[in-house]
ZAVOVEX-225285 format. One record per residue (C-alpha): residue in one letter; x, y, z. Coordinates in pm, whole numbers, plus 50000, padded with zeros to 5 digits. Each point is the difference from the previous one (the first is absolute). Layout:
REM residues N
aXYZ...
***
This chain:
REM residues 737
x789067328536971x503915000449979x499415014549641x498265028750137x502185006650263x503105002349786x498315022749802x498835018150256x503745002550143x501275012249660x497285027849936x501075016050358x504224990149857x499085023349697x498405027250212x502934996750272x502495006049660x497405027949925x500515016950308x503604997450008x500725012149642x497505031850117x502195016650249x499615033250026x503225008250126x501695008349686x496835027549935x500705012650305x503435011749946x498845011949624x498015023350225x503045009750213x501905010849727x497495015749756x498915020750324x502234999150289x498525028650176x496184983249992x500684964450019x498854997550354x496155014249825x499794975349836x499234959850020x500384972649781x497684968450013x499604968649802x497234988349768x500244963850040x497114984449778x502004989449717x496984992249781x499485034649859x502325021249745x502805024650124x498175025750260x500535024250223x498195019350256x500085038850188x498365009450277x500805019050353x499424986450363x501455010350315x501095030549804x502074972049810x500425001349607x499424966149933x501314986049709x499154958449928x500694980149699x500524966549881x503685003249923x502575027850044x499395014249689x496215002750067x500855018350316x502485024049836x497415006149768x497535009150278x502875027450162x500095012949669x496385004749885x499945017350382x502825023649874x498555011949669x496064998750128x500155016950307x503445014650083x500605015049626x503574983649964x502064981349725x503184978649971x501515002149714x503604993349807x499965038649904x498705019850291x498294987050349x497795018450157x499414980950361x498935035050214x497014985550199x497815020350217x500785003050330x496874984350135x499734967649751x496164998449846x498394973150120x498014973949797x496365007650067x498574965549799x501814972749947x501954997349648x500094963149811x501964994349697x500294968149773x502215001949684x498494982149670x503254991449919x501894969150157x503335014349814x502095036050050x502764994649811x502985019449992x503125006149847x501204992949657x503804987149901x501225030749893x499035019150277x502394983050185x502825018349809x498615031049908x499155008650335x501354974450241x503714994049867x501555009950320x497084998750260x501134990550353x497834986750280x498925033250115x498395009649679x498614963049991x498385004550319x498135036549889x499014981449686x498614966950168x497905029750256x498935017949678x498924965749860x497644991650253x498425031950055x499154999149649x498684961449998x503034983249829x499494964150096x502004978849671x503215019249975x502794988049725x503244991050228x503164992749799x502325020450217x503374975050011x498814977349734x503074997349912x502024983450308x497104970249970x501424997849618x503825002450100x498964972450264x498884972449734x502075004849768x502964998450219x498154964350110x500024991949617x503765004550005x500165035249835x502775018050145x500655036450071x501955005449673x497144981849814x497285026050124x502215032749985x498095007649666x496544987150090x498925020250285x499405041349887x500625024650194x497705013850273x498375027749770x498684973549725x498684971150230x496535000449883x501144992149637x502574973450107x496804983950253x497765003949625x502664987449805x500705026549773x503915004050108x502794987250136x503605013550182x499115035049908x500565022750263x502164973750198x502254981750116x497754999350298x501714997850323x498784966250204x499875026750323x496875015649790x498424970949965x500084987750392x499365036350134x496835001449787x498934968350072x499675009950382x498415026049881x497314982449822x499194975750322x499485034350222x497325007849681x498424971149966x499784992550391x498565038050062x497274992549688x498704970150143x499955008250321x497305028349891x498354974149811x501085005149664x501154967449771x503305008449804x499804990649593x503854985049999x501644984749714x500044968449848x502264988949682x499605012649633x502524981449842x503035028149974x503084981550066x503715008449957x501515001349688x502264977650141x497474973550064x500664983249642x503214990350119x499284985950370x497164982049804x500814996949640x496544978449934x498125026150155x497335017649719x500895033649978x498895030749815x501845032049945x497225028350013x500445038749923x498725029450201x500385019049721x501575036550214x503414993049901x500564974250249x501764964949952x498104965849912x498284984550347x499584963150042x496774982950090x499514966950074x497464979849776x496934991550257x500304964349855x503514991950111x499524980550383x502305030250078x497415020449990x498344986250246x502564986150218x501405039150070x496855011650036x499364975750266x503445007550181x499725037649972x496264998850157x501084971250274x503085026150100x498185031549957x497234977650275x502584993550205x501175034250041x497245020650010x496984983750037x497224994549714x496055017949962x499974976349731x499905033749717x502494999649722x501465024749743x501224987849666x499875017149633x501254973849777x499935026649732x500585035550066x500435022749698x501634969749856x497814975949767x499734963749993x501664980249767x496774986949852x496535011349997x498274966749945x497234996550277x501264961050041x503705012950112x498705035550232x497574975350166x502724974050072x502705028050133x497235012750258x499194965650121x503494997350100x500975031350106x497694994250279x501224965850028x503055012050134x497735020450262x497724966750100x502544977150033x501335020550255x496495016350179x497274980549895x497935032950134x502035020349778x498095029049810x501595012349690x499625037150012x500825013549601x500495034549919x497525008249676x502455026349833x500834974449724x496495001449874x499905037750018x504075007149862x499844970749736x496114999749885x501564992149622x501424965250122x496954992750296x497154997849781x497084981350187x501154965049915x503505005950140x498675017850305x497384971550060x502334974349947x502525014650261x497505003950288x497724972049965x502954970750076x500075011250325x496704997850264x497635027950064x500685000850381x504234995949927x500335031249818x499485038150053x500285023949702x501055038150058x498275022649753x503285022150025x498645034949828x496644992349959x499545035650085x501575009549637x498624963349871x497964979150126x500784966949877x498164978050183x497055013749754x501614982149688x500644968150161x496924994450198x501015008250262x503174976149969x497864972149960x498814988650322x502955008650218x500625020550270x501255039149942x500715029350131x499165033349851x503315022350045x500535036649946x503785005349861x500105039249923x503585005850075x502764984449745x503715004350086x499155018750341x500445032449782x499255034850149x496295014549855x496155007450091x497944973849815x497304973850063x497004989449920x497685011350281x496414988249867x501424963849934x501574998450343x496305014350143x498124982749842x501354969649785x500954972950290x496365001450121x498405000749657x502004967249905x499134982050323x496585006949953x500084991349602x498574962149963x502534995549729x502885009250215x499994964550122x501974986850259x501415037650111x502094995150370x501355028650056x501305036149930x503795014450026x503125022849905x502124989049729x501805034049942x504084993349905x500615028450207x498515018150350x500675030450144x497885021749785x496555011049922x498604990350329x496295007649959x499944971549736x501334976350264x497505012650248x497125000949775x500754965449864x500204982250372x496995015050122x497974978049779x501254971050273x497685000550198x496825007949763x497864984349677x499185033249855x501385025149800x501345032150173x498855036049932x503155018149951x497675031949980x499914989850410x503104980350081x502395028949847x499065027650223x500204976750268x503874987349888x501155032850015x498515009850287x501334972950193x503455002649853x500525042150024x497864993150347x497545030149914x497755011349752x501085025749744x498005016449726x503165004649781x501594966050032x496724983949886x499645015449707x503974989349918x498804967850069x497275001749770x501815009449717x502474973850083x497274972749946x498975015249652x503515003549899x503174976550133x497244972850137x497724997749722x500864979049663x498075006349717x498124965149888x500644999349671x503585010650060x502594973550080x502665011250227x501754973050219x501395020850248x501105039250101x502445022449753x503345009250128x501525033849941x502135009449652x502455004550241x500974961950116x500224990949673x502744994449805x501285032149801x497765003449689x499095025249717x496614977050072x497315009050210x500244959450177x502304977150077x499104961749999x499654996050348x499745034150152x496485009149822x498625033050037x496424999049826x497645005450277x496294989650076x498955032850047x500915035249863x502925016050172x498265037850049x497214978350161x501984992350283x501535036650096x496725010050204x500304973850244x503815011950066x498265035050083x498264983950215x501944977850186x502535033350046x496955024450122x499474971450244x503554998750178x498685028350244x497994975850139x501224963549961x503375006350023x500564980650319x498724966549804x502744979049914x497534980049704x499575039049904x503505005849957x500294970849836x497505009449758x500675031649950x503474990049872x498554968949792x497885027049802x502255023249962x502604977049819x497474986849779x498905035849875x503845005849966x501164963449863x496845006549735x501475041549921x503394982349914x498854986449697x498305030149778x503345019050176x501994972549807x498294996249668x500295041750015x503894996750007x499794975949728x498145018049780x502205030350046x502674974749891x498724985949712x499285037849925x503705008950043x498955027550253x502445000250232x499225025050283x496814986750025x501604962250027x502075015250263x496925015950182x498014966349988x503004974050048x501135022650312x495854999750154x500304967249963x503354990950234x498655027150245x496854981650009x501794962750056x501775021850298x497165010850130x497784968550004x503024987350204x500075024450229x496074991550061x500434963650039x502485007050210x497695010250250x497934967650065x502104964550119x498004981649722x501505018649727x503704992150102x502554981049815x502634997050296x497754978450236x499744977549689x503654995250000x501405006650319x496924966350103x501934980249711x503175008450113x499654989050372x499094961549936x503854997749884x502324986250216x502585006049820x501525029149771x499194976649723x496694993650072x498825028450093x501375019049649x498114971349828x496955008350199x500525037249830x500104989149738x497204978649975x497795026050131x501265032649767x499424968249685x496814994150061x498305034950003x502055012449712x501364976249700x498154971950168x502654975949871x503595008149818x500535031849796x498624984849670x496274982350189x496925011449807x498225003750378x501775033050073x497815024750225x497454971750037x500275006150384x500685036749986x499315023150297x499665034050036x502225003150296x502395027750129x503274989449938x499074981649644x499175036049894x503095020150114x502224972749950x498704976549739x497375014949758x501285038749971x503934987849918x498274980649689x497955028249888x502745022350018x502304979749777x497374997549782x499295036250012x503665001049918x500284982449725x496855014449863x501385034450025x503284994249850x497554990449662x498245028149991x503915020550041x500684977949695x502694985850207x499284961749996x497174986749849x497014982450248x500374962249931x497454981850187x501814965750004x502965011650131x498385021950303x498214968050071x503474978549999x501425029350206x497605002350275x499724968150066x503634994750101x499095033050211x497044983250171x501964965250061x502915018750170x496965014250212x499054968950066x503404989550142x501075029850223x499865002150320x498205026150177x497715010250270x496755017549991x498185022350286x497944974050172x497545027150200x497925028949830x501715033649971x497345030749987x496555005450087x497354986849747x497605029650057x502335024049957x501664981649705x496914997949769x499085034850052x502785008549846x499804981249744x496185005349985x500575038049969x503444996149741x497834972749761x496005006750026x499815026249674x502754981249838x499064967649988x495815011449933x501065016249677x502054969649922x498034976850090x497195014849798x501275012249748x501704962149948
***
């Protein structure tokens, strides 16, 4: 009797803790500041049975939108499906269109929605840097809002990592002096957190550290209070390079990133070190923020093991997470899969299998990181038992073009959740290293929360742009359509990792590519030009959309950013031919054309250098630290690392102010040099340009100077301009390329 009656008590304990953790307060004020006109039409209402998957339901009563869910994000989710469905609206990072009717449609039947998926993951290192470098709360806060509507419930949260770090080793007796060359500075965190680096970027200022820490407790608080669980970090191993002489029995090894970047140290698993940090850093990061029991930690990022014997990859993982269960003994070991994808030459089967299968099936969660471009979780079998995550990546290095895979985002998730050799499949999420662009694929790709099929994009297109330009239009659906045969469709049998950048971001080059700054495209250039027609013979109409502005501008670099190359490989053919006035035509198009591209991005906030900067500069306190905070920030999107590191233009943008200032000055030099060959004035050596420039492009790095932070001009007006001043040129160029 006293058996059943304490079990009785603790059933109605766990549904009281139910109750309290599903407070719909914090959904409430999501709707307050996604709508602030309408929140009073609305009401938001708990789900409380906890025995079913994430739901949410939509109806209307008392001329009441009512919007119920099981969590905050499962409500958010329900003011969002109300949005698209029935008012025609869309928030997105590039262009929101929140115009509801002035009478609100009311729900006629009652809408339910369960999601297949117990995981929406989001976030991948990198992004944190290519996008989020100098993020305040504000832009948090839109973010967190644009995470729910869309479903996000397992977000990556490393904000501040750092400060937890500067915390235990101070404990260890490391002292300021030790760590001035450990911790990078705030543009290169994610590959100091993956252990690919060290100091670079730095000293970082100990005010950094504490200001983002706070700012990581207002991120984490805000995500769980709509119900989302936050994938922190846990400890890889990366120490100080200093470590060997606090602890000189400590078993260290000196590994290589390989990017023209100094040795890193990581501590062998076996050492009780190992484990003994890992412990303090998860017992302190507990202490501080709290724990949903889900940790990050990629023991081998881009850098290989020192052994591939099964025996010795089966040991490390067994006490990697160690380190984690000593600490939580709840503790899930969430692994990013892009060593098995980046490496596949060193993670045969038998490494991979030996890796994964230390640790159990229900402590570990694998993330299938671009298993939009490859799915790996097909040549591992389904990673062997565990856990995973299917992930669409698309973006690298947050660069600035149209491309995606459309189909796989359609129709892929589904057809792998339904596959019986997909295994244990979780969940579905966004792995992109950068946001802030292409937002269809980001659309496209959530909307398969909250469903088990595949998704007609013959259906759901007309619908996206109809609820993002907020009325139909004959002309912009037919841009759209050529869009999805062109920029968002990637031949099979062709293997392309990611979009092309323009000629024009590269490096200066007789070549037609640059390492990092590719230009070969998925689709044919000329292909592309009739949706630009139509996207301008639309602006009579759509104009007042801000996603149509947006887009309008987003297609007409792209036709431009793909003219600049046969514009360039025109000049240097007339080089190589010694013809010099029509080298002087061609070279001249070209800077006119960098000028003018600048001019059009000039017109849209998300094509703007300054606000990049200016947000860098303002977390200084100090002179000092804010001209670091430049610095890091001008680094990063240009050389990437000092004048001589092989990443240059790996996180290009197209950006007003990088034209004018940064990617026309090289040109012209170039130009210059080039010109004074064919005058048989100084011969055109290669080597010596490339010595040159990169001085020139370092001292850029280090000077100080501001950039307009609002858009100058009117985008309409701006690409019809251009439109009228380019259309023959570039389709006999194009073409005839």
């Amino acid at each position: 009797m006293l058996k059943n009656l304490l079990f009785t008590f603790g059933i109605l304990c766990l549904a009281f803790s139910a109750k309290a953790q599903l407070t719909p307060a914090a959904a409430k004020e999501l709707v307050s500041r996604i709508l602030p006109q309408h929140a009073n039409a609305f009401k938001v209402e708990p789900i409380w049975s906890a025995q079913h998957p994430d739901a949410f339901e939509l109806e209307s009563r008392d001329h009441k939108i009512i919007l119920r869910g099981n969590n905050g994000v499962a409500i958010a989710s329900a003011l969002y499906y109300y949005l698209t469905e029935y008012c025609h609206c869309q928030v997105t990072w590039n262009g929101t269109n929140l115009k509801l009717p002035r009478v609100l449609p009311q729900v006629k039947v009652k809408i339910r929605k369960e999601s297949p998926y117990q995981y929406r993951y989001y976030l991948n290192y990198c992004t944190f840097n290519y996008s989020m470098s100098w993020w305040d709360w504000a832009r948090w806060e839109k973010e967190i809002d644009w995470m729910a509507l869309h479903g996000i419930n397992m977000p990556l949260a490393i904000t501040g990592e750092e400060y937890t770090w500067y915390l235990i080793y101070k404990e260890l007796g490391f002292t300021d002096a030790d760590l001035k060359g450990f911790f990078t500075g705030p543009s290169y965190f994610s590959w100091f957190w993956m252990g690919n680096m060290d100091g670079w970027g730095g000293p970082l200022p100990v005010q950094w550290m504490k200001d983002h820490f706070e700012l990581q407790k207002k991120i984490i608080q805000r995500e769980r209070e709509l119900g989302m669980k936050p994938v922190l970090p846990a400890f890889t191993g990366h120490v100080p390079a200093i470590f060997k002489n606090k602890f000189p029995g400590a078993k260290l090894k000196a590994t290589n990133w390989k990017n023209g970047f100094a040795d890193t140290y990581i501590l062998d698993s076996a050492d009780p070190m190992f484990a003994r940090i890992g412990k303090l850093f998860l017992q302190k990061q507990t202490a501080l923020l709290g724990t949903d029991h889900l940790y990050s930690a990629d023991t081998f990022n881009e850098n290989e093991p020192p052994s591939d014997a099964p025996e010795y990859l089966e040991k490390l993982s067994a006490q990697v997470y160690e380190g984690m269960r000593q600490a939580d003994t709840a503790a899930v070991w969430v692994m990013q899969g892009w060593l098995f994808y980046s490496d596949r030459k060193f993670w045969k089967d038998e490494q991979t299998r030996a890796l994964l299968k230390a640790i159990p099936n229900d402590k570990m969660i694998i993330l299938d990181l671009a298993a939009e471009i490859e799915p790996v979780w097909k040549r591992t079998g389904a990673f062997y038992g565990k856990p995973w995550i299917w992930n669409m990546l698309n973006n690298f290095g947050a660069n600035t073009n149209l491309f995606g895979r459309m189909d796989a985002a359609a129709h892929a998730p589904a057809e792998a959740y339904s596959d019986p050799k997909s295994g244990n499949m979780k969940g579905i999420g966004l792995t992109m290293e950068g946001i802030e662009q292409n937002p269809v694929l980001y659309e496209l790709q959530t909307d398969n929360t909250w469903r088990n099929q595949p998704i007609n994009v013959d259906t759901w297109l007309p619908q996206y742009v109809l609820n993002r330009y907020g009325k139909k239009n004959e002309q912009a659906l037919l841009a759209w359509d050529i869009l999805r045969k062109t920029v968002y469709s990637v031949p099979a049998e062709r293997y392309i990792r990611d979009g092309a950048e323009s000629i024009i971001q590269g490096r200066p080059t007789t070549d037609s590519l640059t390492r990092w700054a590719r230009t070969t495209l998925n689709y044919r250039a000329q292909d592309l030009l009739p949706a630009w027609k139509a996207m301008v013979n639309a602006t009579a109409y759509l104009s007042a959309s801000d996603g149509f502005r947006f887009d309008l501008v987003d297609v007409t670099r792209q036709v431009l950013a793909n003219y600049a190359l046969p514009l360039q490989r025109k000049a240097v053919l007339a080089y190589h031919q010694k013809n010099k006035s029509q080298f002087k035509q061609y070279s001249g198009e070209f800077i006119e054309l960098i000028q003018d591209m600048d001019k059009l991005l000039a017109t849209r906030k998300e094509f703007l250098l300054g606000p990049w900067i200016a947000d860098a500069r303002r977390w200084g306190r100090t002179p000092n630290e804010k001209a670091l905070y430049e610095l890091n920030a001008k680094d990063l999107i240009t050389l990437w690392g000092d004048k001589d590191c092989p990443l240059n233009e790996y996180a290009c943008k197209q950006w007003s102010g990088l034209f004018n200032d940064f990617y026309k000055p090289r040109w012209e030099q170039f130009f210059t040099a080039m010109e004074l060959d064919l005058a048989g004035k100084k011969k055109l050596d290669r080597d010596a340009f490339t010595r040159q420039i990169k001085n020139w492009e370092w001292a850029w790095v280090n000077t100080r100077k501001d950039y307009p932070v609002k858009p100058v001009g009117d985008a309409v007006v701006t690409t019809r301009l251009l439109y009228h001043k380019y259309w023959e040129k570039a389709n006999k160029l194009l073409t005839d390329y």
